[in-house]
Backbone as a chain_set.jsonl record, in Angstrom:
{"seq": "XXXXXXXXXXXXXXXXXXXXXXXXXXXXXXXXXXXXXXXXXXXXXXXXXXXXXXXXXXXXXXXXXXXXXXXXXX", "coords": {"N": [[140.398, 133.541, 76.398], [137.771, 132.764, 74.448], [133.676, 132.587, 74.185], [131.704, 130.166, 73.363], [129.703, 129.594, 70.978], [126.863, 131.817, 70.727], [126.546, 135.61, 72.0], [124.203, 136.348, 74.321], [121.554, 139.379, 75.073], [119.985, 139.746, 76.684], [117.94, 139.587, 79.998], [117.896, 136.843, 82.235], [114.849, 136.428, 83.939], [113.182, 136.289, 86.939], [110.707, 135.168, 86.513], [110.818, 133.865, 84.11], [112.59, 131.732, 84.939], [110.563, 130.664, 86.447], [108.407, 129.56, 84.932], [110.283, 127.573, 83.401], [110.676, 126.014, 85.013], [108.024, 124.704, 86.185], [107.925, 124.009, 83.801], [109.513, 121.81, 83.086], [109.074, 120.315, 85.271], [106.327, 119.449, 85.024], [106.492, 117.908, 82.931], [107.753, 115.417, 84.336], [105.845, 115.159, 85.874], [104.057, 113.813, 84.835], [105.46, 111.933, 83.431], [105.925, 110.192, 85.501], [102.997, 109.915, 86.331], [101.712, 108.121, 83.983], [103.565, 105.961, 84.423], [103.04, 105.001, 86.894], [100.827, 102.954, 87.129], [101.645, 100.785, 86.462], [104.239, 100.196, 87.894], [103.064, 99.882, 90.33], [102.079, 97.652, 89.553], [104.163, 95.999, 89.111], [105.352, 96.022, 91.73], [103.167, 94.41, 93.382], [103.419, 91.723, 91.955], [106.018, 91.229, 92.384], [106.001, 91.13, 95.652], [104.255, 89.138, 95.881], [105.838, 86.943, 94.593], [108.155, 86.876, 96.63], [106.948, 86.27, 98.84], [105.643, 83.647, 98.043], [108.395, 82.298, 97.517], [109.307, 82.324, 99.833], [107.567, 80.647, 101.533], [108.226, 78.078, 100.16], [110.574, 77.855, 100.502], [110.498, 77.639, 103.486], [108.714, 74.956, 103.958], [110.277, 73.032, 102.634], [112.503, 73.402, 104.851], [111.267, 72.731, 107.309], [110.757, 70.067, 106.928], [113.401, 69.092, 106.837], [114.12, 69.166, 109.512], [111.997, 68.102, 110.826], [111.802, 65.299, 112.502], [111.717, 61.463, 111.768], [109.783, 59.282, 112.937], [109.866, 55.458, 114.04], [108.011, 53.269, 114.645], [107.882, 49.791, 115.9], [106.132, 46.934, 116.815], [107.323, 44.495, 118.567]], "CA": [[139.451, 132.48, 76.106], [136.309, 133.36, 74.104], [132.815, 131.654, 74.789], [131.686, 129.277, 72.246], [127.911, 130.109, 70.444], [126.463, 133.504, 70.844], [125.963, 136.026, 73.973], [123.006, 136.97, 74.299], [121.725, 140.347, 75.769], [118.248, 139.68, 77.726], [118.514, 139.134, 81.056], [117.092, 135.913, 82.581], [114.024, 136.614, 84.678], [112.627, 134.995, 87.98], [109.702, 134.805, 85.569], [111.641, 132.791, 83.216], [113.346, 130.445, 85.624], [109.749, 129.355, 87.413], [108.198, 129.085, 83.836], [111.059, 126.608, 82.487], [110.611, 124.808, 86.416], [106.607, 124.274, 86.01], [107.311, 122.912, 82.102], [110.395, 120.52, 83.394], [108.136, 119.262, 86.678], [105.794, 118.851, 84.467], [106.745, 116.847, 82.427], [108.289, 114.569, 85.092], [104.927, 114.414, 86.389], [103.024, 113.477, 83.743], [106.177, 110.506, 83.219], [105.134, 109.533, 86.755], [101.248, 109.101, 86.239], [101.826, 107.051, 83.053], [104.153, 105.034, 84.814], [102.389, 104.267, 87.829], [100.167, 101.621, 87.041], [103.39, 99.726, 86.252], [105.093, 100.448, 88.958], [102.15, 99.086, 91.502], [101.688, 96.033, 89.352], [105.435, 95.209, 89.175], [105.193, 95.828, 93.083], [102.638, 93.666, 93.489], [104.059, 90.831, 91.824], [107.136, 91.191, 93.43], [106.15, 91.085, 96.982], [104.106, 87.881, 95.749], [106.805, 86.239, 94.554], [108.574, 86.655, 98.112], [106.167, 85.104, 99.805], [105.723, 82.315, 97.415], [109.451, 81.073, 97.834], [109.941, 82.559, 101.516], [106.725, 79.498, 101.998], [108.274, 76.951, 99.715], [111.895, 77.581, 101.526], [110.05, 77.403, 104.732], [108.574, 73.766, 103.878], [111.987, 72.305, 102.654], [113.303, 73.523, 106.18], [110.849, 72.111, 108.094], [110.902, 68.964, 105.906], [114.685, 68.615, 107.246], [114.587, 69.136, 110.659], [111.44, 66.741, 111.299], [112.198, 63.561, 113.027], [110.918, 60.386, 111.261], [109.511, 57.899, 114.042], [109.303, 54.166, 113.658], [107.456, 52.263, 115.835], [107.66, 48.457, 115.691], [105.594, 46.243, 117.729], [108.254, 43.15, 118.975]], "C": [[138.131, 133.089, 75.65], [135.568, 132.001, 74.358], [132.259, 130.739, 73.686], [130.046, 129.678, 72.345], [127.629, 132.094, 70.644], [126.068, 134.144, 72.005], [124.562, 136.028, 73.617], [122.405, 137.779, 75.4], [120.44, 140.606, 76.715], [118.677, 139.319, 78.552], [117.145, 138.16, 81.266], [116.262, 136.106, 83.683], [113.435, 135.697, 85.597], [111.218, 134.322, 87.534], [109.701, 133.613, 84.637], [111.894, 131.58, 83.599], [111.828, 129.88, 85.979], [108.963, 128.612, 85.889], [108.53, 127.897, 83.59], [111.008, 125.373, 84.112], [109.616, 124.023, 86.265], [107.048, 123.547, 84.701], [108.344, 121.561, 82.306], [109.454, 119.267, 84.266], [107.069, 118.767, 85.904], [105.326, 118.061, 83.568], [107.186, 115.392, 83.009], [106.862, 114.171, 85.556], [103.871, 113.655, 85.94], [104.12, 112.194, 83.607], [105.567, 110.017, 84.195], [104.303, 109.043, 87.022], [101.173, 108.344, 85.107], [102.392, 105.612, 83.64], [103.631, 104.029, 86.101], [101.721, 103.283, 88.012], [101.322, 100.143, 87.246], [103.885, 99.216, 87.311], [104.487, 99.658, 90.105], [101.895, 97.672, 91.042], [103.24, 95.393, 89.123], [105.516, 95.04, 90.949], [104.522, 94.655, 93.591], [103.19, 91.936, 93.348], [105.398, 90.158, 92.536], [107.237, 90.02, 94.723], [104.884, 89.643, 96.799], [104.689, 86.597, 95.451], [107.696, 85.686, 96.036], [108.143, 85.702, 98.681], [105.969, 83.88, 99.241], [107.219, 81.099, 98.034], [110.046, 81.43, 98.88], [108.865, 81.241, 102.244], [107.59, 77.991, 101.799], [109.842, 76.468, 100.399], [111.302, 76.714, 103.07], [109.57, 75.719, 105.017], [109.599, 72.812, 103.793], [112.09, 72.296, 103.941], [112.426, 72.735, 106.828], [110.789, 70.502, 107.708], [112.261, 68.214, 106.547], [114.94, 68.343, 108.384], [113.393, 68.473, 111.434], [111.741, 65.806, 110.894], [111.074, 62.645, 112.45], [110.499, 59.432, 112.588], [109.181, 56.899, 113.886], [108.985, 53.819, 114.297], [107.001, 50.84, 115.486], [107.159, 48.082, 116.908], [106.92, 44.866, 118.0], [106.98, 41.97, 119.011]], "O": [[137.476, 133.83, 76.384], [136.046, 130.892, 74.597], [133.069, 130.974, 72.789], [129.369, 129.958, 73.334], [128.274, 133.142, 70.64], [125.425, 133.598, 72.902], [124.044, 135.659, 72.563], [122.494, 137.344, 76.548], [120.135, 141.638, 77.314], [119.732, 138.69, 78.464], [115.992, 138.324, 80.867], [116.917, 135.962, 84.715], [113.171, 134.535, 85.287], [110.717, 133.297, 87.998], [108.878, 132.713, 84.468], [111.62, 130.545, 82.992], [111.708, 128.662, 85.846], [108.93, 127.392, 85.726], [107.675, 127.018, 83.489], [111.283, 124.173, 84.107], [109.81, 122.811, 86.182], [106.528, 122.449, 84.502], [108.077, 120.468, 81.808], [109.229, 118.069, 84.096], [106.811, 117.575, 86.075], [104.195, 117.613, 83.378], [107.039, 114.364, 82.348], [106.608, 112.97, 85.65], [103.015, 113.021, 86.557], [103.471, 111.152, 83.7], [104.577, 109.335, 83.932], [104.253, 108.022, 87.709], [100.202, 107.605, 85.266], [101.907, 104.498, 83.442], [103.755, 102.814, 86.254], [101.901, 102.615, 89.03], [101.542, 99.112, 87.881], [103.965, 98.029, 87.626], [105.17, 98.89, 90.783], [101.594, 96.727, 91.772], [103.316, 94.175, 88.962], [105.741, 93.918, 91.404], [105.199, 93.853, 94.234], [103.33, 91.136, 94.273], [105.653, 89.052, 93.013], [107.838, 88.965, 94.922], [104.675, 89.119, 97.893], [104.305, 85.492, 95.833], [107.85, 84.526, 96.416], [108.632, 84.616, 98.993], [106.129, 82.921, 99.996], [107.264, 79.984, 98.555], [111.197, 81.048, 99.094], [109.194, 80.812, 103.349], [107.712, 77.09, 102.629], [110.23, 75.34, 100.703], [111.596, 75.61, 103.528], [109.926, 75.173, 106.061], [109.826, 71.94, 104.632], [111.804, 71.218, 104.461], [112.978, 71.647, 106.994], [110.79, 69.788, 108.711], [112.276, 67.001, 106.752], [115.78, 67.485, 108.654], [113.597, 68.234, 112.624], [111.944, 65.335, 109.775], [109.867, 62.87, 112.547], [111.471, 58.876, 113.099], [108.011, 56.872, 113.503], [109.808, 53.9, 115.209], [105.944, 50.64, 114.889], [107.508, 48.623, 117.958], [107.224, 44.438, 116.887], [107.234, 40.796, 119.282]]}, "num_chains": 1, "name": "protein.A"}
């Protein structure tokens, strides 16, 4: 079985590897601080939404399970 593309005869250095680590991470981190704003205002919304129709559930329910009272005078 031969290897497909070309060898190549440099050896890969612990120099090399943290290099190509710092330019990956940093790129991830730089996606991250762009994204963030986002991320806290989709949050936001969110967990306002919740509460909106965890209230408007909550009214229905109580809506159902109070008793009407009539009171006639004879």
């Amino acid at each position: 079985m031969s290897m497909a593309g070309t060898a190549s005869t440099t050896r890969i250095t612990r120099g090399d590897l943290e290099a190509k680590l710092r330019e990956v991470t940093g790129e991830a981190t730089e996606t991250v601080e762009a994204a963030r704003p986002q991320l806290i205002g989709g949050a936001v919304a969110g967990l306002l939404l919740v509460v909106i129709v965890s209230y408007l559930f909550g009214r229905r329910r109580g809506r159902k399970r109070s008793a009407i009272v009539e009171i006639r005078r004879v």
